[in-house]
N, C-alpha and C positions, 0 to 999 in steps of 0.2 A: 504494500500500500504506500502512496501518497507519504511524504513525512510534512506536515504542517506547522510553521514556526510562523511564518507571517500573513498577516490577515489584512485585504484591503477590502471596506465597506463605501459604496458608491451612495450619497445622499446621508445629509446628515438633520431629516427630518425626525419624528418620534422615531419609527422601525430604527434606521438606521444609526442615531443616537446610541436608542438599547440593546440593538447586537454591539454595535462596540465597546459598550460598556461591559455587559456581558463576555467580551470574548478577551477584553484587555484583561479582566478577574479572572480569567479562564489560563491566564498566561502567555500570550500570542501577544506579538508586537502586533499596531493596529496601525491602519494610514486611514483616516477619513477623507474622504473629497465632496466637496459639492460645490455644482457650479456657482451661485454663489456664496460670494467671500463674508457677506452679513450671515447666514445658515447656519455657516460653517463656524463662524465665531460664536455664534447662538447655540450652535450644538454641542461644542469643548466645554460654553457654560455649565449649559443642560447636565452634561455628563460629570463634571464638576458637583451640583448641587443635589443629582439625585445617591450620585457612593457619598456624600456629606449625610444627608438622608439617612443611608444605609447604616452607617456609622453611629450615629444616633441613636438607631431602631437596634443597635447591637448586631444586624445580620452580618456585617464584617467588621476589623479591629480597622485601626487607622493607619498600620502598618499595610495593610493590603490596598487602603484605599489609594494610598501615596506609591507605591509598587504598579496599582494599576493606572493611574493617571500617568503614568512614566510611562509606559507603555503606547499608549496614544499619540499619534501625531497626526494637526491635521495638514492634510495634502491638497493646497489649491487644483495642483496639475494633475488629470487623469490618468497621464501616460504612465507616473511612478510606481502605481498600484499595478500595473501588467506584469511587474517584479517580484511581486508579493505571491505567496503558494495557492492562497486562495481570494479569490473576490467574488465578495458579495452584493450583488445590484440589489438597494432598498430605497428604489426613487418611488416616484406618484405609481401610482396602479393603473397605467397606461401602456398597453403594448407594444405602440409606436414609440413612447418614451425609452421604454427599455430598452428594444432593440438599436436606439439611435446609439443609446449608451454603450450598447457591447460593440455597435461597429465605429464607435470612437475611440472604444479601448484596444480593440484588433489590432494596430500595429505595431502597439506596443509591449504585447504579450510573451511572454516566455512560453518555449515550447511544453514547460510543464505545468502551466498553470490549469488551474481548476477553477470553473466559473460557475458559481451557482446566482439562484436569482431566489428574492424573501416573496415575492409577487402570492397573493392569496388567492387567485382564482384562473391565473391565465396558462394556458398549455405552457409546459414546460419544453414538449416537442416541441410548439410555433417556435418559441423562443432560442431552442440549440441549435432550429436548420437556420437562423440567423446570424451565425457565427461559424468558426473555422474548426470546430471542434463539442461536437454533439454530444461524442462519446466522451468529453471530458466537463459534463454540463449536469446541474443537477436541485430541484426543487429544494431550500430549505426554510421552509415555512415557519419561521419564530412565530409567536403568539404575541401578542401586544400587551401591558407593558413585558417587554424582554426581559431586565431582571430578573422581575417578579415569576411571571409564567414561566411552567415547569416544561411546558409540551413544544416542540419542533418535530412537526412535520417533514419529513422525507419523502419526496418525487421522484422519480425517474422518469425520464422519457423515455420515446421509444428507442434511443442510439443510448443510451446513458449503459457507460460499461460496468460490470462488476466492481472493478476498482475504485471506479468515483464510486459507487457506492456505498461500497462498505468502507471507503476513506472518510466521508460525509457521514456516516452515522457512529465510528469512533470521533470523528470531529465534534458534533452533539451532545453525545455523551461527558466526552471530555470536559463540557462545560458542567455538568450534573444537571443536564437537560435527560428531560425521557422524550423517546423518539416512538413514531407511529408513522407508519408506512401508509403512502397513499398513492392512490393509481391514478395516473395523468388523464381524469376525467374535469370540467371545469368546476372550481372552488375545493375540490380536494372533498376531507370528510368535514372538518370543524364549518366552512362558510358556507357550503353544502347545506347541512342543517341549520346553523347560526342565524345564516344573515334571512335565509324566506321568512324566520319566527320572526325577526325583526320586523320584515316588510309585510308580515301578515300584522304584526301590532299598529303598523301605522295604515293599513286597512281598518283596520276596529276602530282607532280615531278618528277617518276619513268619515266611516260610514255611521259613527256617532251612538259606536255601540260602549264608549265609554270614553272619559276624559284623559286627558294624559296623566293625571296623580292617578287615578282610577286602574289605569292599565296597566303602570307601574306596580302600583301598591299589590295588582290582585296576582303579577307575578312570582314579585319578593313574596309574599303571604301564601299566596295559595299554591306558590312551585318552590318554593325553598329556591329560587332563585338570588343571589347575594348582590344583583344592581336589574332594575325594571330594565325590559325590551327598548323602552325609546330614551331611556339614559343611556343603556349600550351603548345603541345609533351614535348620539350625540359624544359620546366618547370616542368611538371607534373613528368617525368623520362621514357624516351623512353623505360626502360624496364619494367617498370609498363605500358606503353600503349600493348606492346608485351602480355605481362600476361594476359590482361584484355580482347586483340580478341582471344586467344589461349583460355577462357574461354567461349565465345562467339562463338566459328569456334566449338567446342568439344558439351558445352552446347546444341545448339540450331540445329546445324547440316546444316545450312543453308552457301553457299557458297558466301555470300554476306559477311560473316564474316572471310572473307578467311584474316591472317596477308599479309599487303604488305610485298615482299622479301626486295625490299630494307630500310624495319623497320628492318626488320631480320638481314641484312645488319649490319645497324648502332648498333644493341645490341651485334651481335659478335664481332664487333669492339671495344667495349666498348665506343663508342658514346653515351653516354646512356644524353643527356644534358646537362644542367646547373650545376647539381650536379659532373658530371666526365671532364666538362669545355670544352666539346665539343659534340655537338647534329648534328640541321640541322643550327644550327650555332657553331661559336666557338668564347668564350666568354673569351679566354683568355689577352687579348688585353681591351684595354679602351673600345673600341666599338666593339660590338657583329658582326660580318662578316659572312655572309652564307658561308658554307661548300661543298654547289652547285651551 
């Protein structure tokens, strides 16, 4: 197998923030990039205040947290990461976006690099015959927030060889992630299930079969759910849920995957949740207040 010492993470949004935080604690030198230089300084932050956090909360000593911040570096230039053993694409959840990104990374690729992609719903096939190296290509689906969550997802395409594979799932592990194998069908297993309960909740609000505290409340209460369906949404980023049935409704052709309008709604609006401070609540105030 693969021997992995370095790690380059492409976007240094939420995903890609918390895989490399994750992976610098894991022990892996790290290069962030993102195209832009404001992200990218926001995201060394990011990474910065949430092992601060961790520290605090006792999960690591302060020892680990100064060892893994040393580890870290971020990387204006994309071509540096083609050096690195592994890179990870964790940009928007768009397939044009990504592929632009591995065929900007192409020529500066070492012949033994391994490229996987964090993408939560998009063929990982479409994705490898985009690049020079299929059989060296490989779904790895962190869970949002990355510290925190225990679970990554494992892909393969249909070229993806044994090697990357079982080099990607000691990779995973290495971090004290547990891994769950998924077939290159669109959204895998977790957004598969996840996100239609989602878009079926904002059905139920659409169609005024209950209010958004209402919908919420009768999750958390009535499913031992630990955050309501349309706080998810709004966590997760309403326009990554939009993405993720429009992959789903295209993918699979089935009209059970139809996007609610009123999801459609709130993404033309730029409601897009927590991240634009207004979803199916509005989180600009002390307290988070439904928006319906």
């Amino acid at each position: 197998m693969a021997q992995i010492k370095s790690v380059g993470v492409i976007g240094a949004g939420q995903m890609g923030t918390g895989i490399a935080h994750v992976v610098a604690l894991g022990g892996y030198d790290v290069l962030l990039h993102d195209v832009s230089a404001e992200r990218l300084e926001a995201g060394m932050n990011l990474i910065h205040r949430n092992m601060t956090r961790q520290v605090t909360r006792g999960i690591i000593d302060q020892d680990a947290m100064d060892a893994g911040l040393a580890r870290i570096r971020p990387s204006p230039e994309l071509q540096a990461l083609g050096q690195t053993d592994l890179a990870i694409e964790a940009a928007t959840e768009n397939e044009e976006t990504k592929k632009t990104i591995f065929k900007a990374l192409a020529p500066h690729m070492s012949d033994t690099l391994l490229l996987a992609s964090n993408t939560s719903s998009i063929s990982i096939t479409r994705l490898a015959a985009a690049t020079d190296r299929p059989d060296r290509f490989i779904g790895l689906h962190f869970m949002n927030p990355a510290p925190l969550m225990k679970l990554v997802e494992i892909i393969r395409g249909i070229a993806t060889g044994p090697e990357t594979y079982e080099t990607a799932v000691q990779f995973a592990q290495s971090l004290g992630k547990t891994t769950a194998n998924a077939e290159d069908f669109p959204a895998f297993i977790v957004n598969r299930v996840l996100v239609p309960m989602i878009n079926e909740a904002i059905y139920t609000l659409y169609e005024g079969v209950g209010t958004v505290d209402a919908i919420d409340t009768a999750m958390k209460l009535g499913a031992n759910h630990p955050m309501g369906p349309l706080e998810l949404g709004d966590f997760i980023g309403l326009d990554t849920v939009l993405s993720i049935m429009n992959v789903l409704y295209e993918g699979l052709a089935d009209s059970k995957y139809r996007p609610c309008p009123l999801l459609v709604k709130y993404v033309e609006a730029g409601w897009l949740g927590r991240k634009a401070g207004r979803g199916f609540y509005d989180y600009r105030g002390e307290i988070p207040v439904p928006t319906r």
